[in-house]
C-alpha positions as CSV (number, residue, x, y, z in Angstrom):
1,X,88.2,63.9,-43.1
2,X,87.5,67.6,-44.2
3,X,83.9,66.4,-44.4
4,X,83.8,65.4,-41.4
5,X,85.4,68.6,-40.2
6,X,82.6,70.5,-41.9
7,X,79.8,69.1,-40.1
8,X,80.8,69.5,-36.8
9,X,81.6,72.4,-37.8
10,X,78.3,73.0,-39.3
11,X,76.3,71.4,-36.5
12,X,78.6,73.5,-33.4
13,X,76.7,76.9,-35.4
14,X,73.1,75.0,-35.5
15,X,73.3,74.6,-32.1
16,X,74.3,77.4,-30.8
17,X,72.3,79.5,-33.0
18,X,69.3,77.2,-31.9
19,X,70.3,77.7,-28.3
20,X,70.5,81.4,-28.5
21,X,67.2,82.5,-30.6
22,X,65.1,79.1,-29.6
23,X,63.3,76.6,-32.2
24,X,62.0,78.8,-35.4
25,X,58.6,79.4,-34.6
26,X,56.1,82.4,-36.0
27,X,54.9,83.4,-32.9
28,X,57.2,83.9,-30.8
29,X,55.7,85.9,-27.5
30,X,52.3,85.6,-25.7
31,X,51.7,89.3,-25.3
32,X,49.7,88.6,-22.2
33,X,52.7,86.8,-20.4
34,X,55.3,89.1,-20.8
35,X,55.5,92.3,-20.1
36,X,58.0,93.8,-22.6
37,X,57.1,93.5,-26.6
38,X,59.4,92.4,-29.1
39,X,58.4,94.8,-32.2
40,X,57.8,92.7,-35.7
41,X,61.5,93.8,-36.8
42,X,63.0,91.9,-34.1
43,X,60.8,88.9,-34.6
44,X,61.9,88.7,-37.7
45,X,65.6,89.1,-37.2
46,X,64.7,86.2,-34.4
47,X,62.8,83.8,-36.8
48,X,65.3,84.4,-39.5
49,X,68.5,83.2,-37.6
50,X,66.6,80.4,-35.7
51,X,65.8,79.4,-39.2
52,X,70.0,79.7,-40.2
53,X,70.6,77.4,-37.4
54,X,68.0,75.0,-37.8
55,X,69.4,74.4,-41.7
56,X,73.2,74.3,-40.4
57,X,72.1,72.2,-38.2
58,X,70.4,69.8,-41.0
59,X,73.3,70.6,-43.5
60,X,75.8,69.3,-40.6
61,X,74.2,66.1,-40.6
62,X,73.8,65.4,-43.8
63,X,77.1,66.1,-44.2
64,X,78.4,63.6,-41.5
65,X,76.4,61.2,-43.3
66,X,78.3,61.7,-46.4
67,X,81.5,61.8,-44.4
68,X,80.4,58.4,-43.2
69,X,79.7,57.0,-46.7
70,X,83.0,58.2,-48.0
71,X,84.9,56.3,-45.5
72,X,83.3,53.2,-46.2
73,X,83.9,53.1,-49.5
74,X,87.1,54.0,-49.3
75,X,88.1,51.2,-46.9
């Protein structure tokens, strides 16, 4: 049970850190499309926390499946 309490907890941050700074990705502007310019400090900062949620997001659900192991051997 706190397992399984841990991964959704684990997946809810993925996903919302995934929804807020996008998939991790190096490049994350086309200077010719936008106007404004993200400088290299806030790409960073950007690819590292996409990064954080992309790994809670993995950790969640390998945690679920564990979660799902330990019920059914406990059954």
């Amino acid at each position: 049970m706190i397992l399984a309490t841990l991964s959704i907890l684990s997946e809810f941050i993925g996903i919302m850190l995934l929804s807020i700074y996008g998939v991790p990705n190096k490049k994350l502007y086309d200077s010719i499309l936008l106007d404004s310019v993200l400088s290299e400090e806030e790409e960073i900062k950007i690819f590292v926390r996409s990064k954080y949620g992309l790994i809670s997001l993995l950790f969640g659900l390998i945690l679920q499946m564990g979660s799902m192991i330990q019920i059914i051997y406990n059954s």
